[in-house]
Backbone bond lengths (Angstrom), bond angles and torsions (degrees), N, CA, C in turn:
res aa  C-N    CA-C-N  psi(-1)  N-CA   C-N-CA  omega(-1)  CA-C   N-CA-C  phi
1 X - - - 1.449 - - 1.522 108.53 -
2 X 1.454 113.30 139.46 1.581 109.20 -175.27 1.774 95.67 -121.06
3 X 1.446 86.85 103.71 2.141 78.05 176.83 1.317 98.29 -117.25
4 X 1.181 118.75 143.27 1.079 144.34 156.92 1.799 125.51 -42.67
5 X 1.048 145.37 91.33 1.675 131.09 -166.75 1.578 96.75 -60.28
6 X 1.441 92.45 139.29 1.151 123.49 175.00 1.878 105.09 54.18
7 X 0.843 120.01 19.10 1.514 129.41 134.24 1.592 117.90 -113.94
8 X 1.291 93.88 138.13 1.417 106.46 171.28 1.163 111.28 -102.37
9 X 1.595 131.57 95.13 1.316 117.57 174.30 1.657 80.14 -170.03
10 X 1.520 105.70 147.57 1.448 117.83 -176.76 1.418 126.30 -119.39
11 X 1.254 103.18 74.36 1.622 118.88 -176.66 1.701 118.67 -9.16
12 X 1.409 95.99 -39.61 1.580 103.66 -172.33 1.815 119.04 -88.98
13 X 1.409 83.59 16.50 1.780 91.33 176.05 1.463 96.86 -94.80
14 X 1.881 131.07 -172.94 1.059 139.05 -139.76 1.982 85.18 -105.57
15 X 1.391 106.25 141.01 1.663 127.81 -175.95 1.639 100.10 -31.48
16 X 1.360 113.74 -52.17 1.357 116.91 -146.22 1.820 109.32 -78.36
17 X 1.502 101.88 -27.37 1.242 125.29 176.48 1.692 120.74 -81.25
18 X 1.702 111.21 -24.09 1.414 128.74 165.75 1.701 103.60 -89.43
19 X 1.220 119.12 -17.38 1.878 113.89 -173.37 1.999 85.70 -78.26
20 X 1.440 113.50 -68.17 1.305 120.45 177.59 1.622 102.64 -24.62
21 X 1.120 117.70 -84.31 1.756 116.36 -157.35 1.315 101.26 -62.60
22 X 0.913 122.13 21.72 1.919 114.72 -149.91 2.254 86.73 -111.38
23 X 1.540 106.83 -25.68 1.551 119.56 -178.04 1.257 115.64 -59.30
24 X 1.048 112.10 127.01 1.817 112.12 -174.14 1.908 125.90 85.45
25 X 1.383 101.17 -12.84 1.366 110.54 -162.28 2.116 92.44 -84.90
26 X 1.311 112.23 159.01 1.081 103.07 171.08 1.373 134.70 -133.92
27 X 1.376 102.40 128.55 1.384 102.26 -155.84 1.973 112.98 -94.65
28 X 1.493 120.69 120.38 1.031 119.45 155.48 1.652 129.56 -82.57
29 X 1.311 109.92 167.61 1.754 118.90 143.23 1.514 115.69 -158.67
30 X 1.312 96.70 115.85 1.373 121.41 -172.42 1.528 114.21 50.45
31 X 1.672 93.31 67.54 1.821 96.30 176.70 1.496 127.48 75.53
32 X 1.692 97.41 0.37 1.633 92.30 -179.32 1.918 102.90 -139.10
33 X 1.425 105.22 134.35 1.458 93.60 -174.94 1.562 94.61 -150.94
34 X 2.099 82.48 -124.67 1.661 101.61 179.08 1.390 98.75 153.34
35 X 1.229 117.02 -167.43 1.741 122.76 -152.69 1.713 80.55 -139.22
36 X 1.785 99.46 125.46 1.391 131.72 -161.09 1.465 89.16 -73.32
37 X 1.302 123.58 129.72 1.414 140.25 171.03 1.840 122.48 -103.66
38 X 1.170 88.75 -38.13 2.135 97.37 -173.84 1.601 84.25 -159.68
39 X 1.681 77.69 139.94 1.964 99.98 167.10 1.565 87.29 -139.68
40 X 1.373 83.29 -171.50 1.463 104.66 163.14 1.673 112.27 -154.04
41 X 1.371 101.95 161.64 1.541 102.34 -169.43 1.597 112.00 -107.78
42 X 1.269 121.30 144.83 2.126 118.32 -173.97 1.483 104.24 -133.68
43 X 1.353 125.64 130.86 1.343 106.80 -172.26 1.596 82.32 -116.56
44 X 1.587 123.06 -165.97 1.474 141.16 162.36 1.471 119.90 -80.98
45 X 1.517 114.78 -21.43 1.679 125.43 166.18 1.572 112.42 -80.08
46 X 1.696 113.75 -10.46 1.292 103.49 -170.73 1.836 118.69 -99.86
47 X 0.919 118.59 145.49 1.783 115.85 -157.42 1.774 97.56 -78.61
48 X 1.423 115.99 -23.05 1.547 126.22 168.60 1.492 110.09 -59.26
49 X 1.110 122.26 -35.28 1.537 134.54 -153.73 1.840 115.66 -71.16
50 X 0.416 157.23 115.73 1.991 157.72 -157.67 1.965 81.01 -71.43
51 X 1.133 116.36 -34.46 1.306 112.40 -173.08 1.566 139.03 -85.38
52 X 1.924 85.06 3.48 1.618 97.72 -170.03 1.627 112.26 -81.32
53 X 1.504 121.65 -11.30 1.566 121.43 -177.14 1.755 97.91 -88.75
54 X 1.261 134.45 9.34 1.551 144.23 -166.69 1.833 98.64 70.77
55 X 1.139 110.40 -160.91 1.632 136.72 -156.39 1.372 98.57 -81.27
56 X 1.552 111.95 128.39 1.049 141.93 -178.77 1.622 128.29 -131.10
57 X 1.113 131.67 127.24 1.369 124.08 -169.31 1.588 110.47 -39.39
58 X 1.487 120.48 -25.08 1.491 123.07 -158.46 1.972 108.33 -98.30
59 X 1.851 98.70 -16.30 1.121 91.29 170.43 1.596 116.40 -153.51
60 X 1.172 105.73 53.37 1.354 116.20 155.45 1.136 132.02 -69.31
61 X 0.969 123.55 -35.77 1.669 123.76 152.39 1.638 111.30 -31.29
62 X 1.193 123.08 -34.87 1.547 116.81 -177.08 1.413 113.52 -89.25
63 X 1.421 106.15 -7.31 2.038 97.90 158.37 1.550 100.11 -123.32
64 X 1.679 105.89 61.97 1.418 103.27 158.84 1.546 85.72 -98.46
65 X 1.968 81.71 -143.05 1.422 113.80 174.32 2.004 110.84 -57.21
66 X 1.061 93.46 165.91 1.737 102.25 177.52 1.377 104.64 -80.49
67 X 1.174 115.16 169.56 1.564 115.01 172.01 1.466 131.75 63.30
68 X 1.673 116.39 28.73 1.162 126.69 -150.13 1.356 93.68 -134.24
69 X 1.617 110.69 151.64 1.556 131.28 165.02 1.671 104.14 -52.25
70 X 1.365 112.90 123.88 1.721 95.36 153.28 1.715 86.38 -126.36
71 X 1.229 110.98 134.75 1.770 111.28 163.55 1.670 111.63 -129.10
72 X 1.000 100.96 158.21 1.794 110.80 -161.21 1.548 88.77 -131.06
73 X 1.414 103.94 169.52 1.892 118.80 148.06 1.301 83.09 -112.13
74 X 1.700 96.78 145.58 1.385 140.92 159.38 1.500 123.54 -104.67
75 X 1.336 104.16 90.03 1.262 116.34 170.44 2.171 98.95 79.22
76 X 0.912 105.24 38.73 1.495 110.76 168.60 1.802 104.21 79.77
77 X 1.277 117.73 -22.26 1.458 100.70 -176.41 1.137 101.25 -143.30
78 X 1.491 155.15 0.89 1.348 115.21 160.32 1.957 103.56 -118.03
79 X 1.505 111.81 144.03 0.977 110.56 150.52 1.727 151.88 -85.85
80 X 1.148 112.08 142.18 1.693 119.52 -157.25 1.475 83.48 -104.54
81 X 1.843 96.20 153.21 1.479 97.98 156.00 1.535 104.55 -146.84
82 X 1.250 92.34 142.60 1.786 122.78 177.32 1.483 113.26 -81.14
83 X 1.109 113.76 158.38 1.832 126.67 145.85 1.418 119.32 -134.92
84 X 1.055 110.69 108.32 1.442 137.92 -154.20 1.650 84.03 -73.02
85 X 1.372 103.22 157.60 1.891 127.52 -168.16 0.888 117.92 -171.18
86 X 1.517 131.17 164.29 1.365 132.06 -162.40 1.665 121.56 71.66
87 X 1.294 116.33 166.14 1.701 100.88 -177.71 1.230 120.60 -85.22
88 X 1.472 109.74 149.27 1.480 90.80 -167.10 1.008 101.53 -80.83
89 X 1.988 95.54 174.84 1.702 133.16 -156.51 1.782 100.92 68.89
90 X 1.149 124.89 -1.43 1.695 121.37 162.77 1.868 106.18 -71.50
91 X 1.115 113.48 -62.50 1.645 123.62 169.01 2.025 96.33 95.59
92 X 1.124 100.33 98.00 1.694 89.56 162.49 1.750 87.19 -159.43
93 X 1.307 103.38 -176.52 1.616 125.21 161.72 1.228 131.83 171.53
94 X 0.897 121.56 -158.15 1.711 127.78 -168.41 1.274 115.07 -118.52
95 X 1.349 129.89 132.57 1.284 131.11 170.05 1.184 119.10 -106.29
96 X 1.488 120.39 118.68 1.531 119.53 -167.90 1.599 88.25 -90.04
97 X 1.570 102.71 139.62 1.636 120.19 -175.33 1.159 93.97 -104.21
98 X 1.436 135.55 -55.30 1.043 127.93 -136.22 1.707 127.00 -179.19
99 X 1.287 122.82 105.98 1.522 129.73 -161.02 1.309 106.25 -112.15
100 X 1.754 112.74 160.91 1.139 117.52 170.62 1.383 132.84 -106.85
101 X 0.877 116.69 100.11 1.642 114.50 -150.12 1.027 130.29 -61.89
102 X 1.327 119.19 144.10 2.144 124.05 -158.50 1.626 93.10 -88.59
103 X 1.338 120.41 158.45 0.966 126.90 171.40 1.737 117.88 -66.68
104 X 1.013 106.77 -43.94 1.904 115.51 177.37 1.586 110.81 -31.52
105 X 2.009 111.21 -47.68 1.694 103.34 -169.08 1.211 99.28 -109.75
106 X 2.444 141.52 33.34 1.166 127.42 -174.22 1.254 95.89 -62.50
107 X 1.146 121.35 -20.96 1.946 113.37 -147.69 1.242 82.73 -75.67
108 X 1.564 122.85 -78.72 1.303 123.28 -162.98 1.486 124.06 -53.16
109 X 1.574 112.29 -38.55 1.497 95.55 169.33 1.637 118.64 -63.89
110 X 1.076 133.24 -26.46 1.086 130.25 -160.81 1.716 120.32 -84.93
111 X 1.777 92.92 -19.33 1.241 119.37 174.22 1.469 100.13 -56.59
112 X 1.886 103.50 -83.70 1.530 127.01 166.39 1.665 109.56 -18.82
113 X 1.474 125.66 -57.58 1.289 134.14 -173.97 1.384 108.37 -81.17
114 X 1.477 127.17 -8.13 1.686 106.01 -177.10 1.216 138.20 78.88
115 X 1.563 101.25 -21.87 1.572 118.01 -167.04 1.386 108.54 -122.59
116 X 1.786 125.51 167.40 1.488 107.05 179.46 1.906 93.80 -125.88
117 X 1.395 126.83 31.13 1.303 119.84 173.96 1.383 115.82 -94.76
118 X 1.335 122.08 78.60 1.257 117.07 -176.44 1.703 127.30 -46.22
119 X 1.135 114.77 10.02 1.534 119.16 174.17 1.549 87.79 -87.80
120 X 0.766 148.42 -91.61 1.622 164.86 161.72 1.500 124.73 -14.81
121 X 1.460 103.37 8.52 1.715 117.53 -179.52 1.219 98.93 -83.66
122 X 1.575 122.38 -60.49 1.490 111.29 -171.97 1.693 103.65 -138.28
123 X 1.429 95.59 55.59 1.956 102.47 172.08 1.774 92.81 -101.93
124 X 1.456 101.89 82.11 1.898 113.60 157.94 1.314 64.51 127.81
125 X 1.926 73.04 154.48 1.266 115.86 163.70 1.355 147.48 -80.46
126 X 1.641 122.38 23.42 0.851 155.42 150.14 1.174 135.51 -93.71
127 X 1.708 105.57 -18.35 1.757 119.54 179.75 1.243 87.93 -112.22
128 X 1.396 137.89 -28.96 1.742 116.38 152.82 1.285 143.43 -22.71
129 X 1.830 89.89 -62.56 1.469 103.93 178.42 1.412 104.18 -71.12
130 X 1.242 125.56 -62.51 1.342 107.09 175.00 1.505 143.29 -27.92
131 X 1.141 122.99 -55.55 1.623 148.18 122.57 1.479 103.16 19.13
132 X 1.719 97.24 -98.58 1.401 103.66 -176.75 1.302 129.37 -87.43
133 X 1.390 122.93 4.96 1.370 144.82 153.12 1.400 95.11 80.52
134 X 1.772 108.75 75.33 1.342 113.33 164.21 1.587 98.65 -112.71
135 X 1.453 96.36 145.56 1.524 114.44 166.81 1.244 120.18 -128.37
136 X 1.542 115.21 -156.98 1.604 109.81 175.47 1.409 117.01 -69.13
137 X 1.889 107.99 -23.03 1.209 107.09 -165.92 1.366 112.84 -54.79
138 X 1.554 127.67 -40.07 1.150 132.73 160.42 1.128 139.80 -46.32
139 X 1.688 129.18 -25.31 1.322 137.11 149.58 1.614 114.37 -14.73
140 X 1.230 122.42 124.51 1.296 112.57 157.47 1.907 99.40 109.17
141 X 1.726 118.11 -43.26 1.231 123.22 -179.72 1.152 127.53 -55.46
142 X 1.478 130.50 119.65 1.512 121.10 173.27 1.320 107.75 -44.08
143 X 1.262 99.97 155.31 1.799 111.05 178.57 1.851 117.85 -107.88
144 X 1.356 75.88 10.99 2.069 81.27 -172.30 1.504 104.45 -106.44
145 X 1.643 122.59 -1.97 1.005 113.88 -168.67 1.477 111.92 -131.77
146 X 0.593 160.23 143.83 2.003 158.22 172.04 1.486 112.96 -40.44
147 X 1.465 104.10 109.53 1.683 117.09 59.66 1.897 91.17 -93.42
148 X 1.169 112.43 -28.50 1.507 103.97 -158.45 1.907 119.90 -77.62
149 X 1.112 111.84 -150.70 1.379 94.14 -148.25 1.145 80.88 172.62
150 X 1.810 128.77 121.53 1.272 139.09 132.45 1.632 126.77 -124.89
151 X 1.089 107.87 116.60 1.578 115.63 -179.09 1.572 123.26 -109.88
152 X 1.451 100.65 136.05 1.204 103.59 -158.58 1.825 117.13 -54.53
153 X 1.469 125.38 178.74 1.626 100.88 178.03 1.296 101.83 -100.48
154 X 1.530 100.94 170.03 1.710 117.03 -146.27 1.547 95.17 -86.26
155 X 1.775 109.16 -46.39 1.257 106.48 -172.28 1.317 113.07 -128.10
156 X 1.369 124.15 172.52 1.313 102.85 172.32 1.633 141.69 -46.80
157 X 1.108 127.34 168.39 1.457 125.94 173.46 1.420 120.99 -123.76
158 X 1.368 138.44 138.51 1.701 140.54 -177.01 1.897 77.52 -110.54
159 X 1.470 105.51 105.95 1.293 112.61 157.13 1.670 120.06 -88.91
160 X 1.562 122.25 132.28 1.557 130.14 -167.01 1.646 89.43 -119.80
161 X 1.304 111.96 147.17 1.062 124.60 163.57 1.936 120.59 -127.01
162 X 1.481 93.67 169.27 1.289 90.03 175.59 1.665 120.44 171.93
163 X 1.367 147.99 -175.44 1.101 121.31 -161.39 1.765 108.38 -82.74
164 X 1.203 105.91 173.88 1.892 113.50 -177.98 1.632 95.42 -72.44
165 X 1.328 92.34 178.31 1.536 108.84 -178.88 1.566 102.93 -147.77
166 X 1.154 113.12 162.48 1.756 129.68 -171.43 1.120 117.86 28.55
167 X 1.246 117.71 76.96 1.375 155.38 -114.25 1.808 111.55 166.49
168 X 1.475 121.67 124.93 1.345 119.90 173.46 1.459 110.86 -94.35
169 X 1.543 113.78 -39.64 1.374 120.33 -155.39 1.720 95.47 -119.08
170 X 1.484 115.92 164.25 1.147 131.26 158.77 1.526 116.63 68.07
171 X 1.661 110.57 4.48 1.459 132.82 -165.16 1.523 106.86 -41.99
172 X 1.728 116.31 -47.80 1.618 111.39 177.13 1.139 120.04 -28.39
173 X 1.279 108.73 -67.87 1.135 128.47 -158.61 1.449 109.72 -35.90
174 X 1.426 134.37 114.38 1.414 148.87 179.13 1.526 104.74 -62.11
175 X 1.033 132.04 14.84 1.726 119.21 167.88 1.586 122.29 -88.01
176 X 1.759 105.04 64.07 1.648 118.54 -179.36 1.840 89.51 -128.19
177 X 0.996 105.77 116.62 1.849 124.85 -171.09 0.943 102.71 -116.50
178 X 1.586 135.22 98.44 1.421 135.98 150.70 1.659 125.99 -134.75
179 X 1.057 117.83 148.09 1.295 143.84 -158.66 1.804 105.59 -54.88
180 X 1.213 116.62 87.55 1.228 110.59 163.39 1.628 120.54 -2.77
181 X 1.414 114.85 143.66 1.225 115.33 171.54 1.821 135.47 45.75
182 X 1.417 85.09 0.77 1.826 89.45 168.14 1.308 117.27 -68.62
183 X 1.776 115.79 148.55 1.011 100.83 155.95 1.645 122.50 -113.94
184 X 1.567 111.91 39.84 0.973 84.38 -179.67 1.947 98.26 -132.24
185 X 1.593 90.79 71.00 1.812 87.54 177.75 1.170 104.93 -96.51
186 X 1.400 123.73 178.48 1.026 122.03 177.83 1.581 114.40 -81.96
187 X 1.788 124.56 -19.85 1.610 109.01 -176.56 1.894 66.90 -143.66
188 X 1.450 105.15 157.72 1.350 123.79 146.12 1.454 115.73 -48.07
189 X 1.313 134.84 129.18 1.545 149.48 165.18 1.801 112.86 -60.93
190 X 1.043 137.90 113.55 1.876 149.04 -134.95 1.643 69.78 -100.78
């Protein structure tokens, strides 16, 4: 079992069940974050998944250890970042879409982002990474330990689900997890 202190949630259980607990919790790196709003979940059975053709130089990191950075480019310019789950050599994870940002890192994300609309700092997973200034270098890094930072959520959460988005294949599939009533996801929940 890989738990997190002072989170209760067990990386090495199945993607869809780590995207769920994953709502409300808040994720830093190096002092700058926000409180996780929408993920999505990828297993190795799923045809959406970077992990469904097996192990590849570009994403082996997602059948390591649990609880780990996997980050990609998407489509040549923005980077996504994962937290890999399940045991490894299984290969699945989570895609953080989209956070709500704490007041402590506005300056700096907004710096990083260019812009001053804090709905729009880290709605997708490409204005995330940007945000908190994840790159590849981070690929591969546990996420429970520094630079990173996950804290459990403060208050409760009404978790909604529903299918993924930007995405060609496997779209049904209901593993899109975000936080009731936010406004700061990246698409409205159908």
């Amino acid at each position: 079992m890989n738990l997190v202190s002072s989170l209760d949630i067990d990386f090495s259980a199945p993607s869809a069940e780590v995207a769920r607990s994953l709502i409300g919790v808040t994720l830093m790196l190096n002092g700058v974050g926000g409180r996780i709003v929408e993920v999505e979940a990828y297993d190795h059975e799923d045809p959406a998944s970077h992990c469904f053709g097996g192990i590849t130089p570009r994403n082996q990191v997602m059948f390591g250890p649990p609880c780990h950075a996997y980050v990609y480019r998407s489509y040549g310019i923005h980077w996504c970042f994962n937290i890999v789950c399940c045991p490894p050599g299984h290969g699945a994870g989570v895609l953080i879409r989209a956070l709500e940002p704490l007041a402590g890192g506005l300056d700096v994300m907004r710096k990083r982002r260019g812009l001053d609309n804090v709905r729009l700092l880290c709605a997708g997973p490409g204005r995330l990474c940007q945000a908190l200034g994840i790159t590849m270098a981070h690929s591969g890094m546990p996420v429970d330990i520094p630079p990173f930072q996950l804290l459990p959520a403060t208050t409760p959460v009404t978790v909604i689900t529903g299918p993924r988005i930007g995405i060609s294949r496997a779209k049904e599939i209901p593993w899109r997890f975000g936080l009731a009533g936010s406004r700061f996801l990246s698409r409205p929940f159908r």
